[in-house]
MMTF fields as JSON, N, C-alpha, C and O atoms, coordinates in Angstrom:
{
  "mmtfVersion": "1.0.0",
  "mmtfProducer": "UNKNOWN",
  "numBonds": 443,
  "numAtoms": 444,
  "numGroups": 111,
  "numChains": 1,
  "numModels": 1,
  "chainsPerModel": [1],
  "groupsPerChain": [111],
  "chainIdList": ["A"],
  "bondAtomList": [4, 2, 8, 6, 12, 10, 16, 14, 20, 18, 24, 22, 28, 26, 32, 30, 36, 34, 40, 38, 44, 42, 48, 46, 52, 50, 56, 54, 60, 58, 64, 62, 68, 66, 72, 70, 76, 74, 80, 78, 84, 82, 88, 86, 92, 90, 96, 94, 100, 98, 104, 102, 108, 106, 112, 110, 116, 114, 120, 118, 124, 122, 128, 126, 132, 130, 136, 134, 140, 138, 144, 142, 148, 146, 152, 150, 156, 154, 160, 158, 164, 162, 168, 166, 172, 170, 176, 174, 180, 178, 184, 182, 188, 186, 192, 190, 196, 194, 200, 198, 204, 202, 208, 206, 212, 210, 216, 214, 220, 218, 224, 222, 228, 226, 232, 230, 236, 234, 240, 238, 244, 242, 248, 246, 252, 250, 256, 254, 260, 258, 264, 262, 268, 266, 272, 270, 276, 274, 280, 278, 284, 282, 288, 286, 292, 290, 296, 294, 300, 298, 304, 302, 308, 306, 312, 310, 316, 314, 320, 318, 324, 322, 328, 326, 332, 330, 336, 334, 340, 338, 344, 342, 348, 346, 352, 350, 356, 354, 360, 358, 364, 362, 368, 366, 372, 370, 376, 374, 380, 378, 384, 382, 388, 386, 392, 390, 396, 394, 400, 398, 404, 402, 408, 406, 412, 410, 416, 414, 420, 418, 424, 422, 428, 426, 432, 430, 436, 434, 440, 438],
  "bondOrderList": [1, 1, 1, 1, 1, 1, 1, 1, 1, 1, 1, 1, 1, 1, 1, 1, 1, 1, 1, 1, 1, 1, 1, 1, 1, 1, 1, 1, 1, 1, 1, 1, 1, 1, 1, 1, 1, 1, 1, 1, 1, 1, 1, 1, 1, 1, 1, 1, 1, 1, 1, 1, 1, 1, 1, 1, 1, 1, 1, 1, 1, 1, 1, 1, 1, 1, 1, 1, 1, 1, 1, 1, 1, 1, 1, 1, 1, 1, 1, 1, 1, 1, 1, 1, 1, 1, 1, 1, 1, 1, 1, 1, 1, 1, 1, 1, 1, 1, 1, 1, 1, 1, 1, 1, 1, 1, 1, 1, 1, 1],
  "groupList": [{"groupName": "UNK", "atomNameList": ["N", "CA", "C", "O"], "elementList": ["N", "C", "C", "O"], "formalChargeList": [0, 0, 0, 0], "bondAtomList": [1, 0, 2, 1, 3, 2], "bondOrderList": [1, 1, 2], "singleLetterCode": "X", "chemCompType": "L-PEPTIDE LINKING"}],
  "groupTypeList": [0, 0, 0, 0, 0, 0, 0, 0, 0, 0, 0, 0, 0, 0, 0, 0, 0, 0, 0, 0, 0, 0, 0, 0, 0, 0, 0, 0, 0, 0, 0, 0, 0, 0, 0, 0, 0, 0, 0, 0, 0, 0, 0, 0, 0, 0, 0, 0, 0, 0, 0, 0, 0, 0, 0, 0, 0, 0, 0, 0, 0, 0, 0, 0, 0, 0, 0, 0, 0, 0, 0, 0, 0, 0, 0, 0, 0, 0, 0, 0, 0, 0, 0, 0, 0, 0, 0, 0, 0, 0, 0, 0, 0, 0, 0, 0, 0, 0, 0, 0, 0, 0, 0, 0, 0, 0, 0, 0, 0, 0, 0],
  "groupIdList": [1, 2, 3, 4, 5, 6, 7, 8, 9, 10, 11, 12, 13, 14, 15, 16, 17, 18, 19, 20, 21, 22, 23, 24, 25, 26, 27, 28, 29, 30, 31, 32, 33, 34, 35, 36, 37, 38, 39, 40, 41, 42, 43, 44, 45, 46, 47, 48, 49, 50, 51, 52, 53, 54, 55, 56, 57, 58, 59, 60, 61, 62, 63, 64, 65, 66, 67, 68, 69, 70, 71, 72, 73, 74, 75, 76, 77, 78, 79, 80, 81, 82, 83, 84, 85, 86, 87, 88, 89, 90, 91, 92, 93, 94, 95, 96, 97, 98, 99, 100, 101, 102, 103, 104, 105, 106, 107, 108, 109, 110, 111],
  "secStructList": [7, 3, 3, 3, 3, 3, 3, 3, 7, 1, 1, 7, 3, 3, 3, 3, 3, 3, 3, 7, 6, 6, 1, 7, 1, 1, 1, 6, 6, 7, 1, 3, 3, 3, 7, 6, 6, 6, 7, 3, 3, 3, 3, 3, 7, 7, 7, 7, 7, 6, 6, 1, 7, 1, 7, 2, 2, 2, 2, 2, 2, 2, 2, 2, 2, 2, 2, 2, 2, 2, 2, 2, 2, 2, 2, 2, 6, 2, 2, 2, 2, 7, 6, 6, 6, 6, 7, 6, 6, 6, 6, 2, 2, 2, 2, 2, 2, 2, 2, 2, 2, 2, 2, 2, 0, 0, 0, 0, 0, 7, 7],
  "xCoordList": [154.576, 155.848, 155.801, 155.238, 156.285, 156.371, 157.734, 158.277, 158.762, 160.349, 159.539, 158.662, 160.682, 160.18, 161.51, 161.573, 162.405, 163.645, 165.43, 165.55, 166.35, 167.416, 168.266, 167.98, 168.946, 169.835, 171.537, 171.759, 172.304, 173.795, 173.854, 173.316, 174.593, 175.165, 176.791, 177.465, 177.044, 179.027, 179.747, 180.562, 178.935, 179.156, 178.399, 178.796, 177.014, 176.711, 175.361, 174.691, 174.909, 173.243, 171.914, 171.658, 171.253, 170.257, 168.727, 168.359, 167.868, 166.786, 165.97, 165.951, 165.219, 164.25, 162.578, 161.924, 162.461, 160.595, 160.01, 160.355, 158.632, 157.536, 157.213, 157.258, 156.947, 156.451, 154.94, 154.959, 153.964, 152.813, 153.363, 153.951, 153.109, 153.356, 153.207, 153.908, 151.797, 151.551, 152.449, 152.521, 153.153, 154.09, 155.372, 156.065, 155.673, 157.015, 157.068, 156.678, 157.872, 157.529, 158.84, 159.039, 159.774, 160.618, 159.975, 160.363, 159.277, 158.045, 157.099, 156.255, 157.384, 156.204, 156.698, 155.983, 157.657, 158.075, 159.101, 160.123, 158.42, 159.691, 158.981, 157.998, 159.05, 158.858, 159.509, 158.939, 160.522, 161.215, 162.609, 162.671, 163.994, 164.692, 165.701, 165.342, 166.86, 167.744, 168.351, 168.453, 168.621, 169.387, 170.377, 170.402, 171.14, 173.012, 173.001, 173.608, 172.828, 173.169, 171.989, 172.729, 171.236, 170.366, 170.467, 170.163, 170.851, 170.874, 169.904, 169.703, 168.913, 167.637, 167.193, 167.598, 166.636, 166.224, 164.391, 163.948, 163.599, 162.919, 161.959, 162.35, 160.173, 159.624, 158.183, 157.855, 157.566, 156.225, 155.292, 155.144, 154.886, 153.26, 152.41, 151.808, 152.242, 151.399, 150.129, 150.089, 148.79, 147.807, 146.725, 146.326, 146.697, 146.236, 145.002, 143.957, 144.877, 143.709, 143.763, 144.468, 142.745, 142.518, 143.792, 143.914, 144.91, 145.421, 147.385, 148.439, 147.207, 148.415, 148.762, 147.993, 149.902, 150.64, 149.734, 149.144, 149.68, 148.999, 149.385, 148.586, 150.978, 151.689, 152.781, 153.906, 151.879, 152.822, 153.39, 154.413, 153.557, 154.539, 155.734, 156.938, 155.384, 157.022, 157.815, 159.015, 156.806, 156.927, 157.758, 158.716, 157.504, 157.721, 159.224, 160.001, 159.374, 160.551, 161.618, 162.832, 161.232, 162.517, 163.041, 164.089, 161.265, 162.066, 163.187, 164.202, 162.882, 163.543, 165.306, 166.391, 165.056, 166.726, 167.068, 168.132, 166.17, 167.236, 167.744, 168.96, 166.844, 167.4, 168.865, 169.926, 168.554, 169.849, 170.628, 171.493, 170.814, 172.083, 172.263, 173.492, 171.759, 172.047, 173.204, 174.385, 172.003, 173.173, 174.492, 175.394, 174.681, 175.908, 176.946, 178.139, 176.232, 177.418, 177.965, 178.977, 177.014, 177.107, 178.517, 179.196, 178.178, 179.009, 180.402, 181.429, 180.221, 181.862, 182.13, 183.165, 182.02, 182.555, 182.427, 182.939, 181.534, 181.482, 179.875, 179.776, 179.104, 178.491, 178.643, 177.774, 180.468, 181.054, 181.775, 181.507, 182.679, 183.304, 183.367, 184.271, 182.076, 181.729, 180.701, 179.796, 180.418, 179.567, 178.11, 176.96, 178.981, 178.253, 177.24, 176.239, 177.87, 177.277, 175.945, 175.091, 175.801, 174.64, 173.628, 172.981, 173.649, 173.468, 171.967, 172.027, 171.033, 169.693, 169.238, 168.012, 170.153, 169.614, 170.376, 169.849, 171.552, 172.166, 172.037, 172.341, 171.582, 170.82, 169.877, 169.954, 168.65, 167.794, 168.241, 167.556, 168.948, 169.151, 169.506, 168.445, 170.27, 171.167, 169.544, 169.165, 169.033, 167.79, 166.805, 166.529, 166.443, 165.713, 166.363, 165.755, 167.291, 168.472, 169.162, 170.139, 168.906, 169.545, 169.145, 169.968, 168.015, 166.885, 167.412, 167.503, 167.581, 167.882, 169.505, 169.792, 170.385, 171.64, 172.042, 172.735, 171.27, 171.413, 171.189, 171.972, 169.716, 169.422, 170.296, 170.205, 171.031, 172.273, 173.503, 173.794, 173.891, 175.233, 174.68, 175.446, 173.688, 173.138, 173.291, 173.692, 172.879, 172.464, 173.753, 173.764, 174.994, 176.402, 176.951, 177.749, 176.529, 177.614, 178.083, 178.708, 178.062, 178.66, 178.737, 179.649, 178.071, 177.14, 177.634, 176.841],
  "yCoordList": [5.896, 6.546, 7.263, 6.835, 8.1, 9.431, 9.568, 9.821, 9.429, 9.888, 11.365, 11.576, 12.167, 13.451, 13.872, 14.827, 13.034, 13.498, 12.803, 12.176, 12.987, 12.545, 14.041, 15.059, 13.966, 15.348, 14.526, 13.51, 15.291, 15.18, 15.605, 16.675, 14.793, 15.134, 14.892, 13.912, 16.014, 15.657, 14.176, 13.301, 14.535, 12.939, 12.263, 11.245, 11.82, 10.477, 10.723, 11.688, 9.823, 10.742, 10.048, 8.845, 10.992, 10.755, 11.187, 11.921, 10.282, 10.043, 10.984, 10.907, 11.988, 12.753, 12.313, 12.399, 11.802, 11.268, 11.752, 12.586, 11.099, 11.405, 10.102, 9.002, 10.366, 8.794, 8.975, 9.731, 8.302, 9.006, 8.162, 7.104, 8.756, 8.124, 6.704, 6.1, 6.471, 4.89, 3.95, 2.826, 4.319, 3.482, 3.163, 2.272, 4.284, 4.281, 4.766, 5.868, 3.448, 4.074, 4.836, 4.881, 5.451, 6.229, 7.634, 8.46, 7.643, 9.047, 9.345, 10.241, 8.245, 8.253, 9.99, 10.958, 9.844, 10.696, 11.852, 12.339, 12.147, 13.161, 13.626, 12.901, 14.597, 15.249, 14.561, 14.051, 14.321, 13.926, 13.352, 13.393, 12.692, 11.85, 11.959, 12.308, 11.751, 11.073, 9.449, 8.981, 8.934, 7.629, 7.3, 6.365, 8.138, 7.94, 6.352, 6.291, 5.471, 4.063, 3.906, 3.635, 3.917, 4.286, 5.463, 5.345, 6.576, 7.7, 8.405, 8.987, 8.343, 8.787, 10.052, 10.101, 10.865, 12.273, 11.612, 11.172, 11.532, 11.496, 12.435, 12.801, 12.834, 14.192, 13.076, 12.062, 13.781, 13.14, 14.251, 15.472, 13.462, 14.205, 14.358, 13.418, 15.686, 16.205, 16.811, 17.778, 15.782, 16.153, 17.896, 18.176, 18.415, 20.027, 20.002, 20.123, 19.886, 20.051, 21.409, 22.408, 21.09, 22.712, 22.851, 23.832, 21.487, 21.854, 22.41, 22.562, 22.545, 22.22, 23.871, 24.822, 23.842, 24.971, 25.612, 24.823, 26.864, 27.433, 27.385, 27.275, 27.513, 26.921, 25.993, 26.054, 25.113, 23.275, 23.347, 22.724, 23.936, 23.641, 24.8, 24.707, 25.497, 26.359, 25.426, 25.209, 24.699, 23.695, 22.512, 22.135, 21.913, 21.099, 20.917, 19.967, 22.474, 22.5, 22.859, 22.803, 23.098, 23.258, 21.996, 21.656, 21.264, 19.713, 19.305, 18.687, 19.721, 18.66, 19.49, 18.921, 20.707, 21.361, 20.82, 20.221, 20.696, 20.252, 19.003, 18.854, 17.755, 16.246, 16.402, 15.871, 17.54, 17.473, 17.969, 17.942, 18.719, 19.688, 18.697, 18.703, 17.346, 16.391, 15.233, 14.909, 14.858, 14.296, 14.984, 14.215, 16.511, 16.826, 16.987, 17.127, 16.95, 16.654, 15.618, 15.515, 14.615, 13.087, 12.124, 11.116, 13.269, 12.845, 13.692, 13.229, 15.103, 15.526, 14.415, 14.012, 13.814, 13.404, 13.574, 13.003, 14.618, 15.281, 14.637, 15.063, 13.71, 13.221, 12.102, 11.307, 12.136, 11.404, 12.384, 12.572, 12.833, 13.887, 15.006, 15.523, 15.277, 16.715, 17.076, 17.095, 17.517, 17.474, 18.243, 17.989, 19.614, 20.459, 20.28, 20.95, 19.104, 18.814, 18.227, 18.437, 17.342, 16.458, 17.064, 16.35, 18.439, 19.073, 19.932, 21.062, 19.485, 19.908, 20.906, 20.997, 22.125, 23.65, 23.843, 24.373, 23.583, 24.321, 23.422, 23.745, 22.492, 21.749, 22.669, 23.086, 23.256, 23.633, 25.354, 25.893, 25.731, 27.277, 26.767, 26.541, 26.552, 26.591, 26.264, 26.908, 25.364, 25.081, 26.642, 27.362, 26.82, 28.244, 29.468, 30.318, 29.632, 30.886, 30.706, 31.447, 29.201, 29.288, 30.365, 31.027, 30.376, 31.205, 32.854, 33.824, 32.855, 34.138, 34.435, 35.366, 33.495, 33.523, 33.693, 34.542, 32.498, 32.855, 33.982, 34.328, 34.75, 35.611, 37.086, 38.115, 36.798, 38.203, 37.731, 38.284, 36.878, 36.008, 36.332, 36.754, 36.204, 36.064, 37.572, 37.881, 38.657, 40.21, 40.637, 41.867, 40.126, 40.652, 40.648, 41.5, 39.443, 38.506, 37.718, 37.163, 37.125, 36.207, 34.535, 33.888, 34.01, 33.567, 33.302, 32.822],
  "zCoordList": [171.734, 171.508, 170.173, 169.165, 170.257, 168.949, 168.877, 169.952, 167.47, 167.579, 166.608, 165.77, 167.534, 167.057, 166.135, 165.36, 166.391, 165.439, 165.923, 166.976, 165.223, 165.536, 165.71, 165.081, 166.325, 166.589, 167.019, 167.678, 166.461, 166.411, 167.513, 167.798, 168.502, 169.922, 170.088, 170.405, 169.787, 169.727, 169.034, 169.329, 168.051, 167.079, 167.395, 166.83, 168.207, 168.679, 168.076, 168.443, 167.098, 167.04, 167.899, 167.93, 168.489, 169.342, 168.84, 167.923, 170.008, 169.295, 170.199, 171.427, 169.366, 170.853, 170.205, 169.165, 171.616, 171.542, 172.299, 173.136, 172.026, 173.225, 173.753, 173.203, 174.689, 175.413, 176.525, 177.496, 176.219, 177.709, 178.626, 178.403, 179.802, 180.43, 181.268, 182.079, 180.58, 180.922, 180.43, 180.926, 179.479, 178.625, 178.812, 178.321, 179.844, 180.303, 181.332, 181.716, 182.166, 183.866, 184.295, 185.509, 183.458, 183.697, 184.088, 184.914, 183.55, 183.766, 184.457, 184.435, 185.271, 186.51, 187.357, 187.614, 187.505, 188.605, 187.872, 188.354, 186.419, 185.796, 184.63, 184.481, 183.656, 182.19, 181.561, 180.596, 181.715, 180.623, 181.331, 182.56, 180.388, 180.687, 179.757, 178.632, 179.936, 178.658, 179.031, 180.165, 178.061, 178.52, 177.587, 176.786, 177.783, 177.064, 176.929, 175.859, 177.147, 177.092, 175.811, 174.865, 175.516, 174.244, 173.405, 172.218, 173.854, 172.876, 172.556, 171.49, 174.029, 173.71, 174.389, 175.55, 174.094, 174.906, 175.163, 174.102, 176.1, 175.985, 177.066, 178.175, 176.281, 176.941, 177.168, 176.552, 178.303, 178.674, 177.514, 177.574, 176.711, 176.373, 177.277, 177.797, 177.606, 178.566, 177.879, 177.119, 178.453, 177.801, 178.671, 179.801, 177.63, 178.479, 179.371, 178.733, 180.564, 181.377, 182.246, 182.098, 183.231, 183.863, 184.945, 185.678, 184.931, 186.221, 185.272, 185.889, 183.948, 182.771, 182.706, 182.56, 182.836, 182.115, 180.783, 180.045, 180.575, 180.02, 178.329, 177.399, 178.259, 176.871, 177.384, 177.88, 177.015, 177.203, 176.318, 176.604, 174.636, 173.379, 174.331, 174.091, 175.039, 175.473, 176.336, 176.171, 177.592, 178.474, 177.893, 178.568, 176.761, 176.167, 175.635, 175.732, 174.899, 174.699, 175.78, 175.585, 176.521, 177.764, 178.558, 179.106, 178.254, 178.634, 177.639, 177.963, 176.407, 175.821, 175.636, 175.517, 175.669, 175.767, 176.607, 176.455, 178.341, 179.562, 179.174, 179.294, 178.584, 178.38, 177.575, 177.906, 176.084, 175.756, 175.892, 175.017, 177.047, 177.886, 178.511, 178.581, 179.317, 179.507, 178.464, 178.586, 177.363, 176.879, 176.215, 175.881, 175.98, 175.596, 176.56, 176.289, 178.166, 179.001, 179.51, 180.203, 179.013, 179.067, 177.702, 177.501, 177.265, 175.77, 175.584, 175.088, 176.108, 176.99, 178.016, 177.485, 178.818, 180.11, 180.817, 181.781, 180.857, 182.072, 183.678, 184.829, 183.049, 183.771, 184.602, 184.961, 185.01, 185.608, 186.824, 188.011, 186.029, 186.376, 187.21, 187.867, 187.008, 187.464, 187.821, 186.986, 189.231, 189.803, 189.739, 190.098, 188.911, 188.587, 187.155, 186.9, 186.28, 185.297, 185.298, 184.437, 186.503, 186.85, 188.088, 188.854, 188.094, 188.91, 188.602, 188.116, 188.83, 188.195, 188.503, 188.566, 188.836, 188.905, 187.967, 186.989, 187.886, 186.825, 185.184, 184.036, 185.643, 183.982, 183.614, 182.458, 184.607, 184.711, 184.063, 183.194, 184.412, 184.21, 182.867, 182.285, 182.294, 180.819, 179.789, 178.811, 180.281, 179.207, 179.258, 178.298, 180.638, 180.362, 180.073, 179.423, 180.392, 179.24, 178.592, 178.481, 177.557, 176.295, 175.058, 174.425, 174.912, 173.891, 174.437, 173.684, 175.261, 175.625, 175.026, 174.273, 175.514, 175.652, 173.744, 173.185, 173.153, 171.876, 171.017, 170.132, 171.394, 171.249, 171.391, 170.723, 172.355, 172.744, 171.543, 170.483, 171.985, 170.911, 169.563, 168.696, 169.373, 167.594, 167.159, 166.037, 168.306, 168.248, 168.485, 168.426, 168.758, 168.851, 167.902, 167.513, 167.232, 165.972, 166.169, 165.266, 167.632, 168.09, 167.599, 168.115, 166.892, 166.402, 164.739, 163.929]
}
């Protein structure tokens, strides 16, 4: 296990790691995870072979935006609530067009 850092989640502070996956069998069947009942974002270290994404540090970080687009909707209420919150295309979209999304907002002033 690697803590790669603590990050403020709507007041709650959380822990984002790495974990291989022999170590944690939450990862048998996933990249990565959050667990609101711990406060933890966690990403599989993926070691680079011939069958690996070509840039795993880009890979890497999209796991770890999706975990915490996870826990900030976990920490609104909304991973009770709402169906659309726990909804892993649209977890999935917000992590890969955040960088983008910021990028326009930042280039408006929005920001």
């Amino acid at each position: 296990m690697h803590k790669l850092c603590n990050v403020d989640v709507l007041g709650t502070e959380y822990t984002v790691e790495e974990h291989e996956r022999k170590e944690d069998e939450s990862l048998e069947n996933a990249d990565g995870y959050c667990d609101h009942t711990l406060c933890k974002c966690v990403v599989r270290i993926i070691e680079p072979d011939k069958n690996s994404l070509g840039n795993l540090e880009a890979y890497k970080k999209k796991v770890i935006r999706h975990e915490l687009i996870h826990a900030f909707l976990t920490e609104s209420g909304l991973n009770c609530e709402a169906e659309w919150a726990t909804n892993e295309e649209m977890i999935d979209w917000i992590a890969y067009q955040f960088p983008k999304l910021l990028k326009a907002f930042t280039q408006v002033g929005a920001i």
